[in-house]
C-alpha positions as a printed Julia matrix, in Angstrom:
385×3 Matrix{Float64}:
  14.44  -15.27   -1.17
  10.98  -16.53   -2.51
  11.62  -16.26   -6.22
   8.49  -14.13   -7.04
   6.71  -12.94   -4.17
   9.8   -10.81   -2.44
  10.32   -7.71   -4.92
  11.06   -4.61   -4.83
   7.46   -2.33   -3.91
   9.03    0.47   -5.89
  12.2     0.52   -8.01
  15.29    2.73   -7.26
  13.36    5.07   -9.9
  10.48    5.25   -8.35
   8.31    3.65  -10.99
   5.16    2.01   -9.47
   4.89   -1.97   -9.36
   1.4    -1.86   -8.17
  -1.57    1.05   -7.91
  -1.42    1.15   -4.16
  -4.16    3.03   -2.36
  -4.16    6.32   -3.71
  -6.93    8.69   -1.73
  -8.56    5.95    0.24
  -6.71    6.67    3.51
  -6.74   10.22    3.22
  -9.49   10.73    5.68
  -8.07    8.85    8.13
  -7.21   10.24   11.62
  -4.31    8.48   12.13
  -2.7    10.25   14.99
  -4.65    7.9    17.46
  -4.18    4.54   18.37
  -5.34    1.15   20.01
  -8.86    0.81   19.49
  -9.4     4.0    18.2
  -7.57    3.31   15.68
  -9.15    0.29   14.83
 -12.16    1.86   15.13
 -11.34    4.43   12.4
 -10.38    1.46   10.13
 -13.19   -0.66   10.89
 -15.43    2.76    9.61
 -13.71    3.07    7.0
 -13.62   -0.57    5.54
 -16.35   -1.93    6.52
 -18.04    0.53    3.52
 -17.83   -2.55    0.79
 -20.3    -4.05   -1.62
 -19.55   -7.89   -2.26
 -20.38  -10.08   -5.12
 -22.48  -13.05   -4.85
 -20.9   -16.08   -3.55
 -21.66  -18.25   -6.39
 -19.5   -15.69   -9.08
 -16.51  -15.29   -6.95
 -14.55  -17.67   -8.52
 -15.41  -15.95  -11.84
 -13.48  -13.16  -10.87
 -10.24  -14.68  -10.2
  -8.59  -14.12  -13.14
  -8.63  -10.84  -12.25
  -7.17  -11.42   -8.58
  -5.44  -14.92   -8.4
  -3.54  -15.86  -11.51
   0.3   -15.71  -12.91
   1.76  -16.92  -15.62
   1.88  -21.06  -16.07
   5.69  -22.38  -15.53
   4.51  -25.4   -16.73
   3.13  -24.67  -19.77
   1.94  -21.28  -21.4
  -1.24  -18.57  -20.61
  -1.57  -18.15  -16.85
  -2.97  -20.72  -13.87
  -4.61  -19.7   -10.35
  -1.64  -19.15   -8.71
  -2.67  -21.79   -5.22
  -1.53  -20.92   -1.92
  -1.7   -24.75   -0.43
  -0.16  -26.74   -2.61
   1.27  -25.14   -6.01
   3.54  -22.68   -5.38
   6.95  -23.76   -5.36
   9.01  -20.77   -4.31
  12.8   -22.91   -5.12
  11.87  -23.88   -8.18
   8.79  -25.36  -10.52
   5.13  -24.9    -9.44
   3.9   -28.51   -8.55
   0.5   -27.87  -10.5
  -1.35  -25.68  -12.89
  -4.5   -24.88  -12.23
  -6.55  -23.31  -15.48
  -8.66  -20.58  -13.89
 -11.94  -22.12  -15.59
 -11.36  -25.6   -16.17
  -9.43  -26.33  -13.09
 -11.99  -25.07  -11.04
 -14.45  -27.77   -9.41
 -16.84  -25.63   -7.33
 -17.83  -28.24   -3.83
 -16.57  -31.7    -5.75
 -13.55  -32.8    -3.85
 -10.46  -34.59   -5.12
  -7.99  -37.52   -3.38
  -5.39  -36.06   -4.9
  -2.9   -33.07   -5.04
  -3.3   -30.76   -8.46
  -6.7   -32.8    -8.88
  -8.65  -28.87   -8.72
  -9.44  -25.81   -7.2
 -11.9   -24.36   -5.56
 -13.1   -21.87   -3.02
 -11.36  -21.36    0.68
 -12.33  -19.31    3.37
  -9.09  -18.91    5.22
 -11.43  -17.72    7.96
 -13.58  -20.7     8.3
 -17.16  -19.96    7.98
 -18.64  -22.4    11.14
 -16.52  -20.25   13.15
 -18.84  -16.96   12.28
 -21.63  -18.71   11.72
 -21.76  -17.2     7.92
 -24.96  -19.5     7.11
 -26.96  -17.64    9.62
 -29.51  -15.41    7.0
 -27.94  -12.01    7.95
 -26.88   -9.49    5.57
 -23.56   -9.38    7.59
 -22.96  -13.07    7.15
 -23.41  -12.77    3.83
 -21.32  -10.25    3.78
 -18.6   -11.95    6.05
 -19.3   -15.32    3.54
 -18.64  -13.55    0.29
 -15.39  -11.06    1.42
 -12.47  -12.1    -1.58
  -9.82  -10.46    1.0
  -9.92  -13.83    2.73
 -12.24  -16.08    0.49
  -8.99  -17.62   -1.78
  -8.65  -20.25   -4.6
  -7.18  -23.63   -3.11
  -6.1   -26.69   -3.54
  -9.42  -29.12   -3.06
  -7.33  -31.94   -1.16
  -5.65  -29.37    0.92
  -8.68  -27.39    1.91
 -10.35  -30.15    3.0
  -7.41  -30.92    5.29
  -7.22  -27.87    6.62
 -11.23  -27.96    7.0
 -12.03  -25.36   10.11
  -8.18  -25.45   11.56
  -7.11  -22.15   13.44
  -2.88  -21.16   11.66
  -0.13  -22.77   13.83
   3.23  -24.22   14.02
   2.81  -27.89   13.19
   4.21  -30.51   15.61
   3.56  -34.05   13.75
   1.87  -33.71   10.71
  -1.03  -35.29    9.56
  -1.08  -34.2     5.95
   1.41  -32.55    4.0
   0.45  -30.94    0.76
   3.4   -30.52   -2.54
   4.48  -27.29   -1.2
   5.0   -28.19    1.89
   1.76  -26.74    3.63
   0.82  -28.88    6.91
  -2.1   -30.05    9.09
  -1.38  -31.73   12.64
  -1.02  -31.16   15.94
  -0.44  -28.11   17.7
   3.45  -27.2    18.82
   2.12  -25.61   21.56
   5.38  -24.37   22.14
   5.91  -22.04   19.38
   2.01  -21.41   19.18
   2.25  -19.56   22.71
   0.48  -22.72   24.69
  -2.15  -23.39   22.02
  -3.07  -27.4    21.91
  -6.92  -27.42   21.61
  -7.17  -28.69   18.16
  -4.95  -29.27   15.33
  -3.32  -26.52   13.13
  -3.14  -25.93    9.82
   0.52  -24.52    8.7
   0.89  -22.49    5.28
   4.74  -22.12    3.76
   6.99  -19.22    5.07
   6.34  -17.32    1.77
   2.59  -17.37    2.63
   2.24  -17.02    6.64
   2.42  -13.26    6.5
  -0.35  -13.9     3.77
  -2.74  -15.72    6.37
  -1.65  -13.67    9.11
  -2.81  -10.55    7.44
  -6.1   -12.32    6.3
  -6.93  -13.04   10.29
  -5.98   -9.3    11.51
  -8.09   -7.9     8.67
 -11.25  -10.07    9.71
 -10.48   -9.07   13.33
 -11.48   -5.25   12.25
 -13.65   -5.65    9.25
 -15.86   -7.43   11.63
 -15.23   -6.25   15.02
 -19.26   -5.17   15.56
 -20.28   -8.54   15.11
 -17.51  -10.8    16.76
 -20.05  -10.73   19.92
 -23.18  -11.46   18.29
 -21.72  -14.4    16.27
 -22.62  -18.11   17.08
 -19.15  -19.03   16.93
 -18.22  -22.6    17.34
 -15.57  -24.06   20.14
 -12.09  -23.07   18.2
 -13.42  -20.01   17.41
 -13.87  -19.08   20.76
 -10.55  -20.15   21.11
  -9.57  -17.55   18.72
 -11.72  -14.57   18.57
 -12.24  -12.14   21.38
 -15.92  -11.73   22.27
 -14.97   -7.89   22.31
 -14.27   -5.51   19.29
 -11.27   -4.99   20.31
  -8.59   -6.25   20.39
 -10.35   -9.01   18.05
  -8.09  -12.26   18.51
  -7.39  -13.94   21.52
  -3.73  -13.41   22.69
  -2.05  -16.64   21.31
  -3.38  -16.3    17.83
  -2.41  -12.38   17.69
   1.07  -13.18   18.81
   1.14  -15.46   15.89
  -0.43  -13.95   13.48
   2.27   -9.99   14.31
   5.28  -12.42   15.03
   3.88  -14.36   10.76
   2.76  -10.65    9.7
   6.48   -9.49   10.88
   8.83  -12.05    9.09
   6.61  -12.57    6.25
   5.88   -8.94    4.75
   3.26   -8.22    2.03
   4.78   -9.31   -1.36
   4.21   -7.34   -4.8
   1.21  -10.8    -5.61
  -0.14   -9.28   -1.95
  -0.64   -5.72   -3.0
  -1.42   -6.01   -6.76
  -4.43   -9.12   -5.3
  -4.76   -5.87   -2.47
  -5.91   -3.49   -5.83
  -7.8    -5.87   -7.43
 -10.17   -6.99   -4.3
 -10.52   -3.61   -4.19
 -11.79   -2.62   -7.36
 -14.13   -5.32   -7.29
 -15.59   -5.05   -3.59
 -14.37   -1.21   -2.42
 -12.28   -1.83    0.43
  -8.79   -2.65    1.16
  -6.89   -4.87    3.61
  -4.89   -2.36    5.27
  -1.99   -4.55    6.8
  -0.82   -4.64    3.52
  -0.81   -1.3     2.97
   0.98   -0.06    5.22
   2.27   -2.96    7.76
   3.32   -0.71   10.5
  -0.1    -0.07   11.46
  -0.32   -3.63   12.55
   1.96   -2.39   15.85
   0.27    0.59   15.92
  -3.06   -1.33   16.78
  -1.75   -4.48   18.24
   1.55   -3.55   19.41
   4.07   -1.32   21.67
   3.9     1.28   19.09
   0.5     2.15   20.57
   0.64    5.13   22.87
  -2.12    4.66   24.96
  -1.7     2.6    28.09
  -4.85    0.85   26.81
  -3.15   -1.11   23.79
  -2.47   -4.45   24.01
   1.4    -5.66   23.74
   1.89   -8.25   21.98
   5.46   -9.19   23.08
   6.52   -9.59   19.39
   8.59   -6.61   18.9
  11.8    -6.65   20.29
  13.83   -4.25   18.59
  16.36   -1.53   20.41
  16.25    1.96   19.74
  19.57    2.46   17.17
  20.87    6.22   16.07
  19.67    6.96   12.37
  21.01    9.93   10.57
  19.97   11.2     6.68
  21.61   13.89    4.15
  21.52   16.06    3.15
  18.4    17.63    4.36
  16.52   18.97    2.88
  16.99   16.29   -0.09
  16.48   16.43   -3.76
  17.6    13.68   -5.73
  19.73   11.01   -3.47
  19.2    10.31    0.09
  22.79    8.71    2.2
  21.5     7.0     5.06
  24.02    6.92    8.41
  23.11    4.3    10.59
  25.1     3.35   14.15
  27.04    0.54   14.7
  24.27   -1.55   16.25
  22.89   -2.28   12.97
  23.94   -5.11   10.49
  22.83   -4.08    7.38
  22.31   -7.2     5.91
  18.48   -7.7     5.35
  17.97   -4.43    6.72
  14.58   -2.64    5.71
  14.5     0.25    4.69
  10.9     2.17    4.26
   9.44    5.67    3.02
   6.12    6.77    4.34
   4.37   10.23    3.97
   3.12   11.96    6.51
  -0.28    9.98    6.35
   1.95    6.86    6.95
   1.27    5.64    2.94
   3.96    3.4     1.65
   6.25    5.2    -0.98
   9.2     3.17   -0.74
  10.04    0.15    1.03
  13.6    -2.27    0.27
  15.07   -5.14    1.97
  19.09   -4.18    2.24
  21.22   -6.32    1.02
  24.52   -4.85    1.16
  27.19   -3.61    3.49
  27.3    -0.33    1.77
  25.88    2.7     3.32
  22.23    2.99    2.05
  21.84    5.81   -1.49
  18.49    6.23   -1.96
  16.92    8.0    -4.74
  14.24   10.59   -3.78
  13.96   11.92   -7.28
  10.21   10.42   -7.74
   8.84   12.18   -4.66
   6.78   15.18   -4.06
   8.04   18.22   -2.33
   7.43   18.0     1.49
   8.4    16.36    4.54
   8.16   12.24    4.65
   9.63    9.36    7.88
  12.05    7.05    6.8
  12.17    4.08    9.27
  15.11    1.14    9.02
  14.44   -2.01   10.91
  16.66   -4.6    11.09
  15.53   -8.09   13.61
  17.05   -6.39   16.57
  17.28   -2.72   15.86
  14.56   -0.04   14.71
  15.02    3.59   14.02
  12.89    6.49   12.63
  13.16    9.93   11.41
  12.07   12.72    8.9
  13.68   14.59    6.03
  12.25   17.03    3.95
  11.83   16.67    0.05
  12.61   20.24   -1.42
């Protein structure tokens, strides 16, 4: 269990750990699916205003920091090379000073500086466009990193390392493709994060993929990114890349850093990544939770149908959950959604106990309570009264 990132998104209580949406989704028509869902995302984020490229980094103090478990005050908290998630961070990056803008560094911990986890020569973002700008400047994938490691990783597509070529403090890897676990990809090298971040990067990708589906086509993209986006709006990402990116999305969920950075992008640009939101729409886009025949499948989910029961219901201030004997409770999850499919509740099991949860913070109404374990899924509603 990563020692910071892996929280609780709400306590048994029901006291908030994060701001979470509130009304932004509640527009939404989110009975449809596929690409019309996507589409009905893309319309809806795509309505952002971005800061100049040149103050981003001013602004993550606000979006990228944590406290310094090195010394005291708080540090960029660094995706490719710092975080240590069994024990000390390897560096500690002060959000001004550490910074070092386009200088490089031969070293690991030398500075920080800005990394578009979507490469920009793949989108040709130095084309003068308002939307390359725009795709240039977006903080939901634009991140503070490591200077050696960002030049390593340079304009790499996410994969499973074979033989590594560079390997950062953390553990975060450039090298060759395993084309084996990166569903036959070999065309260029890969660039690996940690497990505690490849839900991160995954989630960065299937944003970009609808943020900017209108322009995926009209793009000069380069040879890897041909290799990885669709020419189309939908589905975005070429298949080998999406099955990576659900399969990292899947056993790496958003963390409490993920959806408190999720708020603060948003009060600073006006949009939100919606994958880490609410996760599940990831399937509902990409996956077999898509009704129409239309969807793509990504393969990914492989979970049986298992028997989930809840009382009493109507509920007021504890939930039991009854689940059959195909699941193993242990790192079961457990989620809480409202009817609009927001996030009210969401727990990683632990125990072999059957499942209490308290209800006490909701609001009257009805709400779907889904429990997923690696080889079982269920669903169903209860009523709040």
């Amino acid at each position: 269990m990563n020692k910071l990132y892996f929280s609780l998104v709400f306590l048994f209580s029901g006291s908030f750990l994060f701001a979470g949406p509130g009304t932004y989704y509640n527009a939404l028509d989110s009975t449809v699916s596929c690409s019309s869902f996507k589409n009905k995302l893309y319309n809806l984020i795509k309505n952002d205003s971005h800061l100049p490229y040149g103050v981003i980094d001013n602004y993550y103090n606000r979006t990228d920091v944590k406290n310094n478990e090195i010394g005291t005050g708080i540090v960029i908290l660094d995706r490719y090379s710092s975080e240590n998630p069994t024990g000390i961070d390897y560096c500690a990056f002060d959000t001004v000073a550490g910074f070092c803008g386009g200088s490089s560094s031969s070293v690991y911990c030398g500075c920080y500086n800005k990394e578009h986890v979507i490469p920009t020569s793949w989108y040709n973002a130095s084309g003068n466009t308002p939307i390359n700008e725009i795709s240039r400047t977006d903080m939901h994938y634009v991140w503070p990193a490591d200077t050696k490691m960002n030049i390593a990783k340079s304009n790499l597509p996410l994969g499973y390392v074979q033989s590594a070529t560079q390997t950062s403090l953390n553990g975060t890897k450039v090298g060759s493709s395993n084309s084996t676990l990166n569903y036959s990809y070999n065309k260029s090298n890969v660039f690996e994060p940690i497990d505690s971040f490849k839900g991160d990067f995954a989630r960065a990708y299937l944003y970009f993929a609808v943020r900017y589906q209108d322009s995926l086509s009209a793009w000069n993209r380069n040879n890897i990114a041909q290799d990885v986006f669709t020419s189309g709006a939908y589905p975005g990402l070429e298949p080998w890349i999406l099955q990576l990116c659900m399969q990292w999305h899947k056993m790496d969920p958003p963390s409490t850093f993920e959806r408190k950075r999720n708020d603060s992008v948003f009060a600073i640009q006006g949009n939100r990544n919606p994958f880490i939101d609410f996760p599940h729409w990831a399937e509902k886009i990409f996956g077999s939770d898509g009704a129409a025949a239309s969807c793509v499948n990504t393969g990914i989910r492989t979970q049986q149908t298992a028997t989930l029961e809840v009382y009493p219901n109507p509920v007021q201030d504890a939930l039991t959950i009854e689940l059959s004997a195909a699941f193993v409770l242990e790192n079961t999850t457990i989620q809480i959604t409202d009817m609009l499919g927001r996030v009210l509740y969401m727990e990683t099991w632990k125990g072999n106990a059957r499942p209490v949860i308290a209800t006490s913070f909701l609001e009257k109404g009805m709400y779907v309570i889904r429990v997923e374990s690696e080889e079982n899924s269920a669903v169903t509603t209860f009523i709040r009264q």
